[in-house]
N, C-alpha and C positions, 0 to 999 in steps of 0.2 A: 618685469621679468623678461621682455622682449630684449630691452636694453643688454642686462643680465649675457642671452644666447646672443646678440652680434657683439657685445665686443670679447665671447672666449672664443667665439669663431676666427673673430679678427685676429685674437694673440697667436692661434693656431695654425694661421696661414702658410706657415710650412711642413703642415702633415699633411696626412695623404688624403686626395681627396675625390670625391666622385663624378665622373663623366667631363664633359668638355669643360663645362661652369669652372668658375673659381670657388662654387661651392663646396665645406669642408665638411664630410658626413660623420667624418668621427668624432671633430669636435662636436656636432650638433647633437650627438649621441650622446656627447659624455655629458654638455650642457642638459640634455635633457634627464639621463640619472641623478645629476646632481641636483635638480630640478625637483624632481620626483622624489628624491629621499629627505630634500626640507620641509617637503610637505610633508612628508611620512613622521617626521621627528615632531615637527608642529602639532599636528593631530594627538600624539601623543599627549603631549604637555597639555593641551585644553579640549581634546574628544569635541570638537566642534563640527559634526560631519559635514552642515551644510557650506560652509567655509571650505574647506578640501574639495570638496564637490566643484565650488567655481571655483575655486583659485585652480585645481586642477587642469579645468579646459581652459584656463587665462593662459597655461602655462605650456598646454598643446596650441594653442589657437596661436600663439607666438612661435610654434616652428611651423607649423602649417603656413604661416602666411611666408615665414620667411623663405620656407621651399619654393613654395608657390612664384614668390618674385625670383628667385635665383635661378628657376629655369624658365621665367621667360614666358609666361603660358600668355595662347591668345590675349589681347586687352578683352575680346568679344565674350570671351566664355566667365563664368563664374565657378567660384568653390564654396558649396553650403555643408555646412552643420546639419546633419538631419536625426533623430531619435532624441535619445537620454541626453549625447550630448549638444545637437541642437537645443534640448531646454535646459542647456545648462548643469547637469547633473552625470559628471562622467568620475563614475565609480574607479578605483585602482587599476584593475585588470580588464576593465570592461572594453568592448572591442570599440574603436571610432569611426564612429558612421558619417562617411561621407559622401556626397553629391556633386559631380561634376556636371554642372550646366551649360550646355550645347547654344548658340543662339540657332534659328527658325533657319533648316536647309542642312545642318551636320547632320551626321548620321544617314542611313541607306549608300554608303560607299563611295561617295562624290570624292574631288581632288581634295580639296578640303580636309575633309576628314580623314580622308587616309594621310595625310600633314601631318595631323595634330594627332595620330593614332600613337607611334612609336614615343612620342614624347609623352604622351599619360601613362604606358608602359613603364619607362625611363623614369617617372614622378614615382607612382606605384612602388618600385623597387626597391628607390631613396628611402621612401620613409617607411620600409621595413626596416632597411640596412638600418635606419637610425633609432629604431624601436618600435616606431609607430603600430599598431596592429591595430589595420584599418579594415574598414568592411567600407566598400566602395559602388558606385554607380557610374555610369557613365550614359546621361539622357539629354534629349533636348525637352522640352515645354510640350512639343505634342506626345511625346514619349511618356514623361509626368504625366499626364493628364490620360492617358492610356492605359498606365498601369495602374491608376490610382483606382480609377473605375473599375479595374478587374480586382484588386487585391484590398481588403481593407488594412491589413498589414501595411502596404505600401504608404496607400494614404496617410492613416495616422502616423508613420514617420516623416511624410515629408510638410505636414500639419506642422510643428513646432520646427522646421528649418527655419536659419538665420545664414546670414552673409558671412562667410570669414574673407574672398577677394576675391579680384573680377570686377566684372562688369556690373554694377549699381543701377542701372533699368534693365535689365535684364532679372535680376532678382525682383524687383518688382513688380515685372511683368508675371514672373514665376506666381507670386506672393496674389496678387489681383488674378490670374486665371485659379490657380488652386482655391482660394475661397470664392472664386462662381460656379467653384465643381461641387462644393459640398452641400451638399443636403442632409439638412439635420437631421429627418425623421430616420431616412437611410440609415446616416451614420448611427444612428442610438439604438436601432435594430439591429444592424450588426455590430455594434461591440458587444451588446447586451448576449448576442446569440454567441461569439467568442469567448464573453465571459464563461457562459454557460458550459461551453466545450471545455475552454480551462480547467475550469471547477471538479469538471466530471472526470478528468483525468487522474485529479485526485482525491477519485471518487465522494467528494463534495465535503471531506471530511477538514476543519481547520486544524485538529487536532492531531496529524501526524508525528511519531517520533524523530522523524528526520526531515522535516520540514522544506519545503525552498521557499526561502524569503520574499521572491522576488515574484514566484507563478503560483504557489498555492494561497486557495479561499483564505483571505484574511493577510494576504500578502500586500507590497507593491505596489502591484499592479492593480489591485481593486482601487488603491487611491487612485491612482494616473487614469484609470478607467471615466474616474468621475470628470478630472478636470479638462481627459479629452473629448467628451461628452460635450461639457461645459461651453470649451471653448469651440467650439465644430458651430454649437450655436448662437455664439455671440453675448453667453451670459456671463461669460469672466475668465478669468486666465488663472487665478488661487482662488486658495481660501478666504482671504482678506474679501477677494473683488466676488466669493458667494454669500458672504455675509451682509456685504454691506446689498447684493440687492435680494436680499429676505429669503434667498432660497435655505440659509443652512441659518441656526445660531449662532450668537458668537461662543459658546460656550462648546456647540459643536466643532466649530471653525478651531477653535483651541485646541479641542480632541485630536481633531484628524493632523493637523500639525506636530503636538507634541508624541502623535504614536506615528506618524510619516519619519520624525528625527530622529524615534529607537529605534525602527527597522535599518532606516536608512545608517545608523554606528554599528548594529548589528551585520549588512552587509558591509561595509567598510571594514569593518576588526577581520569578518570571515575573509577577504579578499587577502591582507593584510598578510593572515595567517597561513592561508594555502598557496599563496606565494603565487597564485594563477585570480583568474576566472571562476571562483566560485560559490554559488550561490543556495546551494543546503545544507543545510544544521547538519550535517552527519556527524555521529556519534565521537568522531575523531578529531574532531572541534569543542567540544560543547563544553569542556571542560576548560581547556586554556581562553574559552571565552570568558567564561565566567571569570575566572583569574582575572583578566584583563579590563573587564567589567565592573571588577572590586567585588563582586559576590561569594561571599563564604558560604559553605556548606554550614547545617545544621543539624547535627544528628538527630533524629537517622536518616534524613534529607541529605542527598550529595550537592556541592554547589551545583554542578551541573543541571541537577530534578530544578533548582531554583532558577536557574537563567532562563529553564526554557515555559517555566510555569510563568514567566513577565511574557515571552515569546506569546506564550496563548494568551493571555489578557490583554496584549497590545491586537495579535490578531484577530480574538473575538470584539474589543472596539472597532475596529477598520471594518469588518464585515457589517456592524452595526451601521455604521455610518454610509456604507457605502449601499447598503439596501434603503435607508429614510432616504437615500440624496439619489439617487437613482427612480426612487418613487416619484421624488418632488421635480424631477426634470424631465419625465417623462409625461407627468403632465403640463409642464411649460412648453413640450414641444409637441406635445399632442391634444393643443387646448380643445379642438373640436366647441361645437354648442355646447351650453352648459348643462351637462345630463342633469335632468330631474330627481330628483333623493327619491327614494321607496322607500317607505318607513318599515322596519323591520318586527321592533320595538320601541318604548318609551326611551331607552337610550342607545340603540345600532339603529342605523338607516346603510342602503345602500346607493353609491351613485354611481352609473355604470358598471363597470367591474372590480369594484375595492369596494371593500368594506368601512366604515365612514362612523365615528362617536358624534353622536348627535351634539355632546357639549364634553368639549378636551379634557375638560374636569372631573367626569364621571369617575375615573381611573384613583383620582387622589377620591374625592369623595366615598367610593364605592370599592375598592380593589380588587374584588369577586369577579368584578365585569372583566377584566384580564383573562380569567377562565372562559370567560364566556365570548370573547371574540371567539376565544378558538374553537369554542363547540359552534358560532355560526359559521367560521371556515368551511368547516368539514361537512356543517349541513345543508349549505347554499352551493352545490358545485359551479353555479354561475359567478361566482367571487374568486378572484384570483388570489388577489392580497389585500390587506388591510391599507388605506390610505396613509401617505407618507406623514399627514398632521396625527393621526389615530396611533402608529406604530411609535412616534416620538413621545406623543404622550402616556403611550404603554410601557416604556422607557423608562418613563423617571417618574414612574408609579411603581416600579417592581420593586424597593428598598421597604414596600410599607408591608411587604407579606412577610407574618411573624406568626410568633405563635396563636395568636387572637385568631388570624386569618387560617391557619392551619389545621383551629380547632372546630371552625364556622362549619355546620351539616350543608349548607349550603354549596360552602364552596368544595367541600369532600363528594356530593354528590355531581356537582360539575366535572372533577376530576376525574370520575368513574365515569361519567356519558361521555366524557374524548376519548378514552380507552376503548369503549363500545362501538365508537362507530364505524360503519365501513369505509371511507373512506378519509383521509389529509391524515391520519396517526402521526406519519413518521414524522413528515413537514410539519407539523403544530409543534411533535417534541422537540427537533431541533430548532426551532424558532424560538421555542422558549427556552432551550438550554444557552441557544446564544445569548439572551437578552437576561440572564441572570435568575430568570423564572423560575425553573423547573428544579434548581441548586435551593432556593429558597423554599417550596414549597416541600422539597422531600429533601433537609439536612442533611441527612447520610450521603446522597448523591452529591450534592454541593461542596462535600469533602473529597471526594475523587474527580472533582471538574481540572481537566490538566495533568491530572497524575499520569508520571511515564511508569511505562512497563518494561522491565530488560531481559524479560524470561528469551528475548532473540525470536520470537514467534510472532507476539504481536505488534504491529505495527503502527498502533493510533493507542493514545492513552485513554485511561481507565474508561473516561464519560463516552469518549467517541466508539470505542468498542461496546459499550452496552447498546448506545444509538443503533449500531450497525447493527447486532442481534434482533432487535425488535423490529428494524428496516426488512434483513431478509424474513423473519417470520411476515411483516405482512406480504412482500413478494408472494411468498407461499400462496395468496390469496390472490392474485392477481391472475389475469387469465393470459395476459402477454408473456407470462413467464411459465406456465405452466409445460411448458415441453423442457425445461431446464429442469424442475424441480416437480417431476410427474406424481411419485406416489406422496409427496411430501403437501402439493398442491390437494390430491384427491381427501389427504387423510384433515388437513386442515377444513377445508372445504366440509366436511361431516361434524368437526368438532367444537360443541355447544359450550357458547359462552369465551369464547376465546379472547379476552383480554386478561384471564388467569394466564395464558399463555406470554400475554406482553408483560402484567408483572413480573411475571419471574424471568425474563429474561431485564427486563428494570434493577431487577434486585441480585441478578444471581451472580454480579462481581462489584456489589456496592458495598462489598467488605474488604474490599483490597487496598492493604498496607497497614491493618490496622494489626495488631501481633495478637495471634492466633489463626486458626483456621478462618480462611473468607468464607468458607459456606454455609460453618457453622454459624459463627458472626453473622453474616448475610440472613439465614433465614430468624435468627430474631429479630430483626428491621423489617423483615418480609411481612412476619406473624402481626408485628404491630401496626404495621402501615395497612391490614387487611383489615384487622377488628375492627378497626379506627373507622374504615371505608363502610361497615356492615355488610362485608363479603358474606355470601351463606360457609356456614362451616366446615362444607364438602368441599369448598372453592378457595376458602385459605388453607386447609392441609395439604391441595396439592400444591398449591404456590409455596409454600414454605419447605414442601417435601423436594419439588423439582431445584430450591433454590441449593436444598443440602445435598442435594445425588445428580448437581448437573454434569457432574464429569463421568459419576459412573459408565455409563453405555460405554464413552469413547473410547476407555481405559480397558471396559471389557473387551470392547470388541478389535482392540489395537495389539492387546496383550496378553490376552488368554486366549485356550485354545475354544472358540465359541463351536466344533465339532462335539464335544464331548458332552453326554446329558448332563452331567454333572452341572459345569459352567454356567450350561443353561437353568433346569434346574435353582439354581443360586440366584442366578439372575431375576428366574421370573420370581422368585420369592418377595424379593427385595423391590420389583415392581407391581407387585400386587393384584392388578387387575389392568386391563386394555385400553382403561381413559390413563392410568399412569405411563402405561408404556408408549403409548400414543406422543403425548405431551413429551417425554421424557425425549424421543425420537424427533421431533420438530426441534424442540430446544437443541437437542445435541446439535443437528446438522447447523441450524442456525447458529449456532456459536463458532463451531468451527469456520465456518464458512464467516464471520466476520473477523476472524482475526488477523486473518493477510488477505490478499490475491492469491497468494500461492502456497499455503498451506493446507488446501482442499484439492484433493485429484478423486478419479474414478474408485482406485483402490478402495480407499476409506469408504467413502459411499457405497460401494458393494458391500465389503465389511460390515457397516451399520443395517445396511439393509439386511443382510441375511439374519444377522442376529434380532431385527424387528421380528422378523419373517416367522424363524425359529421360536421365540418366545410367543409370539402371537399366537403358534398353535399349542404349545404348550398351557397357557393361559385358557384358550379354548376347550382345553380336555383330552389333546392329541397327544399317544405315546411317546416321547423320547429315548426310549430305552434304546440303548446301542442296539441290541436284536434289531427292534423295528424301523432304526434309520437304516441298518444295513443293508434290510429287505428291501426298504422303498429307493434305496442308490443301487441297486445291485437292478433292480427291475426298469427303472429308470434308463442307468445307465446301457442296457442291453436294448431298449427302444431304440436308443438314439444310434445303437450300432449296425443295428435293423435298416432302419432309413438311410443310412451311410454305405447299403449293400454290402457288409460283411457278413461273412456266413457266420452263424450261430454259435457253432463250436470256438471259434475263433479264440474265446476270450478263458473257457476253459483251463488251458495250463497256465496261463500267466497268473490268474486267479490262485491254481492253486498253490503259488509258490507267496502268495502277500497275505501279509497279517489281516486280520479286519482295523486293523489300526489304520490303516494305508487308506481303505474302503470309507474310513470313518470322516478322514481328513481332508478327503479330494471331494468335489460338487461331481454330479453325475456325467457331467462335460467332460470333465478334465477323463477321466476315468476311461471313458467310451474314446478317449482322441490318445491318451497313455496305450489303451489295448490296442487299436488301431494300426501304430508305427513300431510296436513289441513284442504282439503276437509271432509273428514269423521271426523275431531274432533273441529269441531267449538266451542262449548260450554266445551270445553274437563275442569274439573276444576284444575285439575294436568298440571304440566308445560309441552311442547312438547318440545324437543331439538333435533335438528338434525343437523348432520352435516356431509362435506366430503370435499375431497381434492379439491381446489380452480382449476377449469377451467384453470385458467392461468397457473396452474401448480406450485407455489410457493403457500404455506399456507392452512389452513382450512377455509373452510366456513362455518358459524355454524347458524342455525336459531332456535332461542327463540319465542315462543309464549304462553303466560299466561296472566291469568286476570290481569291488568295493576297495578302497584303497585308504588308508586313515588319513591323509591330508589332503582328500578328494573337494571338501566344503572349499578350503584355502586356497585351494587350484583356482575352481569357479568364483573364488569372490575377487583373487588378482586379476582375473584374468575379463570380469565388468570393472572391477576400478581401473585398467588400462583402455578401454573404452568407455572411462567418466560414464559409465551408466551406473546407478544406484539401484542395489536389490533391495527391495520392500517387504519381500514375504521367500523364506526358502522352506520347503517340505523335505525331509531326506527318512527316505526309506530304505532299510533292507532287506530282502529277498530269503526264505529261505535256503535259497539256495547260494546265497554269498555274494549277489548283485545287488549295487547299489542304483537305486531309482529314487531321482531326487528331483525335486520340481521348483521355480523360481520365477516371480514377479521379477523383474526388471524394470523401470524408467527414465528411458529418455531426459535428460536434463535440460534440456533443449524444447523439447516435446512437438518435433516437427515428425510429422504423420507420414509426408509425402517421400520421406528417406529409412521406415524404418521395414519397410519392403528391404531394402538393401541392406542395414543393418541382418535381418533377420538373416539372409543367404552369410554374411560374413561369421556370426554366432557358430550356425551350424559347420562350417565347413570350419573354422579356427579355432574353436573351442575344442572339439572333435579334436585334431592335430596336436591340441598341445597335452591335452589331457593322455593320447595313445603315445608319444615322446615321453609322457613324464619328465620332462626337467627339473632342474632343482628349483626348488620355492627361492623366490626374490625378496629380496624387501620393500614392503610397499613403497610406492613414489609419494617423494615430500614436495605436496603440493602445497599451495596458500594460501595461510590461513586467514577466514575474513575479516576482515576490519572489526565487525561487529565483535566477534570473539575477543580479539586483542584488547578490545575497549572493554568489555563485560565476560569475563574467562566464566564458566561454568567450571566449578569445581568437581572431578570425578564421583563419581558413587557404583560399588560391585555390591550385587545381595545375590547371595546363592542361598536356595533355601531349598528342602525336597519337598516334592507337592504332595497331595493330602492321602493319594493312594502309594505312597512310598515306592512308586514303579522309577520316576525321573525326578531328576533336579533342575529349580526352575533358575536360570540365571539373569538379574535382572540388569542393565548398565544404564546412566545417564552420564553421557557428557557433551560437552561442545560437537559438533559436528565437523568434519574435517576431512582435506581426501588420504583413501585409504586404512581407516579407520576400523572398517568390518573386516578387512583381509588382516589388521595386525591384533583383532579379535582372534579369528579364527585362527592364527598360526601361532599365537600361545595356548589353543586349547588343541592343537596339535600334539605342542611341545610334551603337554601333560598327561597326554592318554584319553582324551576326553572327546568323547562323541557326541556333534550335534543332531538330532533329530529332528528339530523345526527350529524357525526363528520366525521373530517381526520384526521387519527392524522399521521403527515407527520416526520418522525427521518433523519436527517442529520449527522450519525456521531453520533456528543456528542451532539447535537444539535436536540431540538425537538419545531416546528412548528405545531402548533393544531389550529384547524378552528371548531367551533359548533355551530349548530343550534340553536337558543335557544327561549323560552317563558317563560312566567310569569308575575306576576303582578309588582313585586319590579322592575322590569324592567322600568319602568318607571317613575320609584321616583326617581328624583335624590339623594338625601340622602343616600336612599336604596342601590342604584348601588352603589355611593359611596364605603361603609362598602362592597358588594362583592365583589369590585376592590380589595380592602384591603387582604379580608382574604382569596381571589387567590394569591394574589401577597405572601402572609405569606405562603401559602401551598407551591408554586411554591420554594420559601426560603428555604424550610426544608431541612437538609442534610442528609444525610445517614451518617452512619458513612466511615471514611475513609477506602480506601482501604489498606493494607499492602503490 
């Protein structure tokens, strides 16, 4: 290859060339596309990633040096290889890490250095001009050895540096001080504590939708973790050199290699494809990978569900292997005396902090003992993890759990005392769902291990979202969390026997994909996985009940109006009694709250809370009757206006001009803070706008009052989608007297705190202005639409239906989420004559769910409705343009 770039340079000699040299940079550039695209074709024809790999930095390391010579650089200084592509492994677009080596006395600004300054400059510049996208250093030896010791980042890349030119003892000398600086024990505690950080960033989940190849658990990087481990202490440089000295098998050494070289074609193809630097599965890949991959879809599996169900198998191996091999090297470098075993039982002992099988065999012989590490986990807090020989052998004993072993009273009563106990739940389920375990012993689950979800909301497939549900219910228990999750912590904390609570969050989406309803589905696996277990019969109705009404609450409380007895009422019917609603309330919060990061705000959790709240007394014997919520908001309300020093009367005429409907729908806050800024402007002819940070502490609440105008909603909703703020919740009321009083959640998309002080002053004083202008209505702005949408569209759906007291019509939308969306809502229910009274507008993700009150005449025509079904269903269609 080298030969290859000087002699097109040579032919080239009369183009244009760079700096003083007789070097030619455009040839070196073009040599090096040319370069880069026979690699590109090669790969093609034999998919050999680890081949591309090195021949690639064969094929950089030949312009590097040849710049290197052609300007001249000190003989004194050197140029190292440091990272991915020091060990050889430089990805397509991946950045080139390199190390310019100083000899002892450069650097601190001497004559010298300031020499050889402009010409690194002058080098640097070259090989961008020529392609190169380099990522550079410039140290001497005490410099390395300085920053190695503050940064383990630093360290571990300049661990696997190698020489491309320069000075040859000088690299040496590099090479000889860097390994006297490393300290094994060190190093294995911080990578181990980096991993950890890693991991947690991706909230420790392997099973993300959109994965990165290279940083999440089960990625990469858990290999390279190993080997830089490995070699920091001198026990081998691969897999070969762990095998042969008994740290790993060969059979494992096989594994980690043959899932090293899918990841590794997998990020190659991704590179390939996105034409840059990049290193996650995002949805806009996943598809022409698979293509390229040779994987066909299977109905009703899309190729894509298939490409990345290998993704999860290759990444639950790597994590496999990289927890036994991490166990086994930590105690090669932490041999310490040889702790004494503690006999536990006839077969666990422990030996200092791992738990330890007294004979490797136990597992094939006995496979129940499998269950039963993990209940000594949980019951010995002094045991960390299981020994790296125990965890290997628990390994390749998990194939022998079948039905025999599923039917054993034995091992079904083991399986109920890990669910009992108080503490390791989460960490034993995911450990055995890694290692195969927990897919085998409950079927049904083992058929959703990997499954992707494309509802746009959640964000970890089917297994890893059940994980997380049972994860935050036990937080719930936890005391470190209990200021996060207050009433959720105390109600837990009361409630008997709570591993009904973890089955049914086990069970309550172990019916997804299968055609029909998953809850329905769900709670027949529930009912039989409980009888099987001899749950008492009060303990499996509610697991099978919570597994078929776990959406209920959300749905209630997102999309009906939960002011109205009625609602409620229905609701507490249908939960029966205070241990359902209890449970029913834990589960909810806990599911939602595992489906994203950022599909839980304040909102909702108010939302659900009041409706606990409300049902709670309801269930209790407490009236609901409109009368008596009125009395207790109206009494309420007037305390709070007390204490605020407003005189008494105050609230009088405002009062007498609002329905009790208005009294019904507002909390006693909102009411008392409405009267407050209203009282003295009744007739006010100019718009009032007020507003402040939402009670719940996420968002703005903003209250609108002006003489009522029919595309007043459509004003206010352009006029948050021009400041990208999202309305959550709108209230609109009218006055007897012809003013409109309407009230609005708002959200921050951003959700920075320290700026919406300043938002709020712009609200009120802009909102006000445009609303008293009245201008003509705009068309909403075509903003861009996300990736996710484009890759997975949500098909429209309009249901208008009237509610059960034939006063309103309930309007219900589901589509993709997108901006401008609720303004080109509300300006077809302009167009039609139709009056919103309340809304929710509920975001899932990508996914948006709107529920609105609605009136009007056309409302009743069939025809009529017709044609608004239509030209909802058309607005809901509109695309933004794509994103880039």
């Amino acid at each position: 290859m080298q030969k290859i770039l000087v002699d097109h340079i040579a032919k080239s000699g009369n183009k244009r060339s760079t700096g003083g040299s007789g070097f030619n940079a455009e040839a070196a550039k073009i040599a090096l596309l040319q370069g880069r695209e026979a690699l590109h074709q090669r790969y093609c024809k034999n998919k050999y990633g680890a081949a591309l790999l090195r021949d690639h930095c064969r094929l950089v390391d030949d312009v590097l040096r040849q710049v290197w010579r052609e300007m001249a650089m000190p003989a004194s200084t050197a140029l190292l290889a440091v990272g991915g592509y020091g060990r050889r492994q430089l990805f397509p677009y991946s950045d080139i890490d390199l190390l310019v080596l100083l000899p002892a006395g450069k650097g601190g600004g001497d004559t010298e250095d300031d020499a050889i300054k402009p010409r690194l400059e002058h080098w640097v510049r070259l090989l961008w001009d020529i392609g190169l996208e380099v990522g550079h250093s410039v140290r001497t030896l005490a410099d390395c050895t300085k920053e190695a010791g503050k940064d383990i980042t630093v360290q571990t890349s300049l661990l696997e540096a190698r020489q491309l030119a320069g000075s040859h003892p000088l690299f040496i000398e590099f090479s000889t001080a860097m390994q006297a600086a490393l300290e094994p024990r060190a190093f294995f505690i911080a990578k181990q504590l980096e991993q950890q950080q890693r991991h947690g960033r991706y909230h420790d989940a392997t099973h993300n939708l959109e994965p990165n190849i290279k940083e999440s658990p089960g990625g990469l990087r858990d290999l390279q973790n190993i080997l830089w481990v490995s070699r920091a202490a001198g026990l081998g440089k691969s897999w070969p050199d762990l095998a042969k000295g008994g740290f790993i098998t060969r059979r494992e050494a096989r594994l980690a290699q043959r899932h090293q070289t899918i990841l590794q074609n997998l990020r190659i193809r991704l590179h390939y494809l996105a034409g840059r630097r990049e290193d996650r599965l995002l949805f806009d890949y996943q598809t022409s990978l698979a293509e390229e991959s040779g994987i066909a879809g299977k109905p009703p599996r899309q190729a894509s569900e298939m490409l990345m169900q290998s993704y999860y198998h290759a990444a639950r191996v790597v994590t496999q292997i990289n927890t036994i091999l991490l166990l086994t090297l930590r105690s090669e470098i932490f041999p310490g005396p040889d702790a004494v075993p503690v006999i536990i039982n006839k077969r666990f002992q422990k030996r200092g902090e791992l738990l330890e099988a007294r004979d490797e065999s136990i597992f094939r012989q006995d496979p129940g003992t499998i269950l039963e590490s993990a209940l000594l986990l949980q019951q010995h807090p002094e045991l960390k993890a299981r020994s790296a020989a125990t965890l290997r052998a628990m390994w390749r004993a998990a194939p022998l759990i079948n039905t025999a072993f599923r039917r054993d009273p034995r091992n079904r009563a083991l399986f109920m005392k890990i669910l009992r106990q108080p503490r390791g739940l989460t960490r034993e389920l995911r450990l055995l769902n890694r290692y195969g375990i927990l897919g085998r012993y409950i079927p049904a689950f083992g058929r959703i291990v990997g499954q992707m979800q494309h509802d746009l909301f959640h964000v970890y497939t089917v297994d890893e979202h059940i994980l997380m549900v049972v994860r935050n219910l036990r937080r719930f228990m936890a005391p470190e969390f209990t200021h996060e999750y207050p009433l959720c912590s105390r109600l837990i904390g009361e409630f008997k026997r709570p591993e009904v609570l973890y089955l049914a969050g086990l069970f309550h989406d172990i019916a997804k994909g299968r055609d029909g309803d998953h809850s329905v589905l769900g709670r027949t696996d529930a009912k039989h996985f409980c009888v099987q277990h001899g749950m008492l019969a009060k303990d499996t109705e509610l697991v099978t009940w919570l597994v078929e009404n776990h959406l209920v609450m959300s749905i209630t409380a997102q999309k009906k109006d939960i002011s109205d007895a009625d609602v409620i009422g229905d609701f507490a019917a249908r939960v029966k009694d205070e241990r359902h609603l209890i449970a029913l309330y834990l589960l909810t919060v806990a599911d939602i709250r595992g489906t994203s990061p950022k599909v839980w705000n304040a909102w909702k959790g108010k939302l659900l809370e009041d409706l606990f709240w409300t049902t709670r007394e309801h269930l209790c014997g407490e009236s609901i009757h409109a009368d008596g919520m009125l009395k207790k908001r109206k009494h309420k309300a007037l305390e709070l206006l007390q204490h605020a020093g407003i005189p008494a009367s105050a609230h009088e005429r405002l009062w007498s001009v609002l329905d009790p409907a208005y009294l019904l729908l507002h909390d006693p806050q909102e009411i008392a803070w409405h009267t407050h800024h209203l009282s003295h402007r009744l007739k006010s002819s100019a718009p009032v706008v007020k507003a402040r940070i939402a009670p719940a502490g996420t968002g703005i609440q903003v209250l609108v009052y002006a003489p009522d105008q029919k595309d007043l909603f459509a004003r206010i909703c352009g006029f948050f989608d021009g400041l990208d703020y999202n309305i959550v919740e709108a209230r609109i009321h009218t006055t007897r007297d012809g003013y409109a009083l309407d009230s609005f959640l708002v959200l921050d998309p951003f959700n920075v705190m320290e700026h919406q002080r300043d938002v709020i002053a712009i609200v009120e004083h802009e909102l006000a202005q445009q609303l008293e202008q009245r201008v003509p209505l705009k068309s909403p702005q075509q903003g861009r639409l996300s990736r996710h949408l484009r890759h997975f569209p949500i098909t429209p759906e309009v249901d208008i239906e009237p509610d059960e007291k034939g006063l309103y019509h309930i309007l219900s939308i589901v589509a993709g989420d997108q901006p401008g969306l609720l303004t080109r809502i509300a300006q077809v229910l302009v167009s039609f004559g139709v009056n919103v009274h309340s809304a929710r507008i509920n975001t899932l993700g990508e996914r948006a769910e709107d529920t609105f009150l609605i009136t009007g005449e056309i409302l009743n025509e069939t025809r009529t409705l017709i044609h608004l079904e239509t030209m909802l269903l058309e607005a809901l269609r509109t695309q933004p343009r794509a994103s880039t």
